[in-house]
C-alpha positions as CSV (number, residue, x, y, z in Angstrom):
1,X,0.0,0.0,0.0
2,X,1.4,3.2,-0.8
3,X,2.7,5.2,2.4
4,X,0.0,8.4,1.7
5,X,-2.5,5.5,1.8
6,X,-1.3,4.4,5.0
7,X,-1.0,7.8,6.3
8,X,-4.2,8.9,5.6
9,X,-6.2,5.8,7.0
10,X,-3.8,6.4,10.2
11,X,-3.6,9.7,11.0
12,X,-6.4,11.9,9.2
13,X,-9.2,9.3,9.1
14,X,-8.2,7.8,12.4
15,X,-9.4,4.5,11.6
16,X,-9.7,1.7,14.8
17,X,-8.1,-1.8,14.6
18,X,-11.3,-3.9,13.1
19,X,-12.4,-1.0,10.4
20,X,-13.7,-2.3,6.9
21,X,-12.4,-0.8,4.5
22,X,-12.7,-1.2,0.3
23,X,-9.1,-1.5,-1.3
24,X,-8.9,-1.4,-5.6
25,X,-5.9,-2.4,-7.3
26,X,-7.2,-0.5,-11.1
27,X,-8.6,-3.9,-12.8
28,X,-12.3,-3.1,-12.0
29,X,-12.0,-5.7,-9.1
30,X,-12.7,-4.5,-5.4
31,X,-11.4,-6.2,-2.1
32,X,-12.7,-5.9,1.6
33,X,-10.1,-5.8,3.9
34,X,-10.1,-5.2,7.7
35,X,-7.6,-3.4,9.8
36,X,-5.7,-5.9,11.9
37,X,-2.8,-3.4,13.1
38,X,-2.1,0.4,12.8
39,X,0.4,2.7,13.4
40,X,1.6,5.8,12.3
41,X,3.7,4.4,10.3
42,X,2.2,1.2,8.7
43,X,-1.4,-0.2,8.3
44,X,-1.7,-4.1,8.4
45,X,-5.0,-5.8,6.5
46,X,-6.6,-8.8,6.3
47,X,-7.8,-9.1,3.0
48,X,-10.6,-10.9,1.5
49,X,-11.7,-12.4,-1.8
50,X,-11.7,-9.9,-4.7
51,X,-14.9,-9.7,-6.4
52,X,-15.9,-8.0,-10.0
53,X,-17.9,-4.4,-9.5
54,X,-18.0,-2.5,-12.6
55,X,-18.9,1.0,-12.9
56,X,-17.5,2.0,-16.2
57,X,-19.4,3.6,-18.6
58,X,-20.5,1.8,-21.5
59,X,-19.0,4.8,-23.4
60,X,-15.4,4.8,-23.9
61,X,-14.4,8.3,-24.0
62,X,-10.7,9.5,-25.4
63,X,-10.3,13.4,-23.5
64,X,-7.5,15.1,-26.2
65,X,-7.1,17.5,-24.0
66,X,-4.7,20.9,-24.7
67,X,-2.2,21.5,-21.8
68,X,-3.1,24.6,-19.4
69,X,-1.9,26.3,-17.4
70,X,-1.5,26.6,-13.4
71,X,-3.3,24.0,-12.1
72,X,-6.7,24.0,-14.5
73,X,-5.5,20.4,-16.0
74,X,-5.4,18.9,-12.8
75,X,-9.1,20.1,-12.2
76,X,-9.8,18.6,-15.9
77,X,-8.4,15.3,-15.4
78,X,-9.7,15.0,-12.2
79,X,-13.4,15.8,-13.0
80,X,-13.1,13.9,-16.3
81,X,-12.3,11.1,-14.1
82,X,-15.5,11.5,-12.2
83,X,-17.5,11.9,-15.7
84,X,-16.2,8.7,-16.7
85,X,-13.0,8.9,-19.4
86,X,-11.2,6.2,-20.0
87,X,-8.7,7.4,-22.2
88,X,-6.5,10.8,-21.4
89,X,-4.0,12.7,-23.8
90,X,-2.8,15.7,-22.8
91,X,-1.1,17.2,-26.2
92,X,0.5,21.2,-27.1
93,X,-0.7,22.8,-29.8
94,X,0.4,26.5,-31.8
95,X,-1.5,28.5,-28.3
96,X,0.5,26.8,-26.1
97,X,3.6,27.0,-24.5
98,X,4.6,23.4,-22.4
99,X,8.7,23.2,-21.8
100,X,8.8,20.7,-19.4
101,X,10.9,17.6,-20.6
102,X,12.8,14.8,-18.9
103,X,12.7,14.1,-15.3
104,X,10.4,17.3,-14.3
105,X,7.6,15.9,-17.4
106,X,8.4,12.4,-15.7
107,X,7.4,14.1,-12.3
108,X,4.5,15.5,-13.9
109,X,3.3,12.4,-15.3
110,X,3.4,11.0,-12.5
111,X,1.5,14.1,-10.4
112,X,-1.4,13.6,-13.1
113,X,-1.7,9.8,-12.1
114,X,-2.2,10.1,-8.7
115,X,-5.0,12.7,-9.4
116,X,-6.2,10.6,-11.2
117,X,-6.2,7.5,-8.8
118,X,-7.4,9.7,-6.2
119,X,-10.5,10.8,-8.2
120,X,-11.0,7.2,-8.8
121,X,-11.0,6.4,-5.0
122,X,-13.4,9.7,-4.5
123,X,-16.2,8.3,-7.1
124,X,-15.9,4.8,-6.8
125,X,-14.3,3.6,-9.7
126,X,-12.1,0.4,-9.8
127,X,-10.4,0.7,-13.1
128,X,-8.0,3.7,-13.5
129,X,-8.2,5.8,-16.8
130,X,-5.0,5.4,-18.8
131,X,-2.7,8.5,-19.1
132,X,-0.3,9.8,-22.2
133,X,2.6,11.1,-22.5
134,X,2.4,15.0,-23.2
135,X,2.5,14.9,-27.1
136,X,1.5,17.5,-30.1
137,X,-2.0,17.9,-31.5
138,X,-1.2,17.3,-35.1
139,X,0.5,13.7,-34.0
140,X,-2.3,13.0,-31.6
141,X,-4.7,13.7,-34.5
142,X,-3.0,11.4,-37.5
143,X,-2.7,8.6,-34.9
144,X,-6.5,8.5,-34.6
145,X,-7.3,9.2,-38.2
146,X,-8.2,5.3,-39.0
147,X,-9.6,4.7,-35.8
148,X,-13.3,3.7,-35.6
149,X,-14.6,5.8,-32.9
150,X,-16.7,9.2,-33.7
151,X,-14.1,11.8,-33.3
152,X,-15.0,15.4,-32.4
153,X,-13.3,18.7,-32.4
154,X,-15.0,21.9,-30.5
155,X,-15.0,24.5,-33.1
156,X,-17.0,27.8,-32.5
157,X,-16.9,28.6,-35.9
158,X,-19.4,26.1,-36.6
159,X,-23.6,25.7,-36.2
160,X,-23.5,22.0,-35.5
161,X,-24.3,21.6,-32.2
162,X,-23.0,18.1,-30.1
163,X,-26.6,16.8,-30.1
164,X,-26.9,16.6,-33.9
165,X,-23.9,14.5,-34.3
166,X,-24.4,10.7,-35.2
167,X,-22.8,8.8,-32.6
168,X,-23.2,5.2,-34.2
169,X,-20.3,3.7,-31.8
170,X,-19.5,3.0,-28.2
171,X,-16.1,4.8,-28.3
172,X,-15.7,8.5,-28.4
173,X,-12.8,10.8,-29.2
174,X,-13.1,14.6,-28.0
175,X,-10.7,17.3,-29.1
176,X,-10.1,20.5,-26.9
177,X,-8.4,23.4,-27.4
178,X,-6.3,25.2,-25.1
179,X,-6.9,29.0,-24.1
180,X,-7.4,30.7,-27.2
181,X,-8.7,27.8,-28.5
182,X,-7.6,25.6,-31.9
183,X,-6.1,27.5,-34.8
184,X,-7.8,27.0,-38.4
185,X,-5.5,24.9,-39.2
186,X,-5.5,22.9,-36.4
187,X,-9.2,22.1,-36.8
188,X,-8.8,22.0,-40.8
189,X,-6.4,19.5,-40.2
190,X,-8.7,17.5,-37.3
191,X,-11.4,17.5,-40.2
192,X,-9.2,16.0,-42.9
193,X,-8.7,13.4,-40.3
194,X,-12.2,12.5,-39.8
195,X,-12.9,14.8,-36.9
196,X,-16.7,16.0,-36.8
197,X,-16.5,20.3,-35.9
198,X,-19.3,21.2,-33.0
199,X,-20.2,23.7,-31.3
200,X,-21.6,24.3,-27.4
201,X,-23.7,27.5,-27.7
202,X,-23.7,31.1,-28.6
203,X,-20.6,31.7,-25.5
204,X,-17.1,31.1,-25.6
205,X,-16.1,28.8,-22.8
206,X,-13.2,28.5,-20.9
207,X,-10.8,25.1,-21.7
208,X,-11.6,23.3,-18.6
209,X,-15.2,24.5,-19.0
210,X,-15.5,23.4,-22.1
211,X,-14.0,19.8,-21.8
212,X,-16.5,18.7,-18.9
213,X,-19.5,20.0,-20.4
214,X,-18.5,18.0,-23.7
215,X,-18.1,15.1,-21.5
216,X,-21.4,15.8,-19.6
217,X,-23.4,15.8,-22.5
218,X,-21.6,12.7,-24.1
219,X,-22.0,10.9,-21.4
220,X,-25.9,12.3,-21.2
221,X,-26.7,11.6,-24.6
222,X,-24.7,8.1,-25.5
223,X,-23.3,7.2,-22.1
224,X,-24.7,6.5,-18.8
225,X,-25.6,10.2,-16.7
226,X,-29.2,10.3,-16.4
């Protein structure tokens, strides 16, 4: 168990010896466990039989999502999580600038996964989304151009609105921009790789904003939010 686990059964949540608990290893499977020992330095569990619990969506949603900055891809990822994604891709595009490389990108990496795990442990999901390397839009984009998901690009330059799009799969690729939004040739280039254009509405929304409300209304109209 990883020691912030530990730590925060022990020392924030307080748990007694004889808690239940629910532990998830990211394969969709739960366990129960009880606490058999505690300190402030290690938890001990007795852990039962693992047992299938699926709450995945039967849409499979790929997030392309433009790098931000501060902290506003954390909130993104994290949400998406809760909106059920299974697929995330952070990329750069022309409106962004994104120098990390090496060790610190490593480190981010890694930052992004445990927000994600910990949004999967918050909503009660067992199996983690995957996570991408940081990579640019136009490679992102040729790498799904066979693929046989609907693939959509947020464009306000268009009048076709989310609902009107055919969604004749289960898998869905959405394309966000980051502040500032796509350049035409970003989304001319999306298009002539099979990406539908859409628009949300009549007002420009932030990039964070933007990617959940995509995913809320997927997930509304093809997936499983009621």
């Amino acid at each position: 168990m990883p020691d912030n686990i530990g730590h925060y059964m022990s020392r924030v949540l307080r748990l007694p010896i004889g808690a239940q608990v629910t532990l998830f290893t990211g394969d969709n499977h739960e366990y129960s466990a009880t606490i058999c020992e505690i300190s402030k330095k290690f938890v001990t569990l007795e852990v039962a039989q693992a047992r299938l619990v699926n709450r995945e969506s039967p849409l499979n949603v790929h997030l392309i999502q433009a790098v931000s900055k501060g902290d506003k891809l954390d909130w993104v990822f994290q949400k998406s999580v809760e909106l059920g994604v299974s697929h995330l891709i952070p990329v750069t595009t022309s409106r962004t600038s994104f120098s990390l490389s090496g060790a610190r990108l490593d480190k981010k990496i890694q930052h992004w996964q445990g927000v994600i795990s910990s949004a999967c442990e918050q909503c009660g999901r067992n199996k983690v989304p995957d996570i991408r390397p940081v990579e640019d839009v136009k490679k992102v984009i040729s790498e799904y151009k066979n693929h046989s998901a609907t693939k959509i690009v947020l464009n306000p330059l268009t009048t076709q609105s989310l609902r009107q799009i055919n969604v004749d799969t289960k898998e869905l690729v959405l394309l966000i921009g980051p502040e500032g939004g796509l350049s035409e040739e970003e989304i001319c280039f999306a298009e002539q790789n099979g990406f539908i254009s859409c628009v949300l509405g009549d007002r420009i929304l932030r990039t964070e904003t933007a990617a959940l409300t995509m995913l809320s209304l997927a997930q509304g109209f093809w997936g499983d939010l009621c």
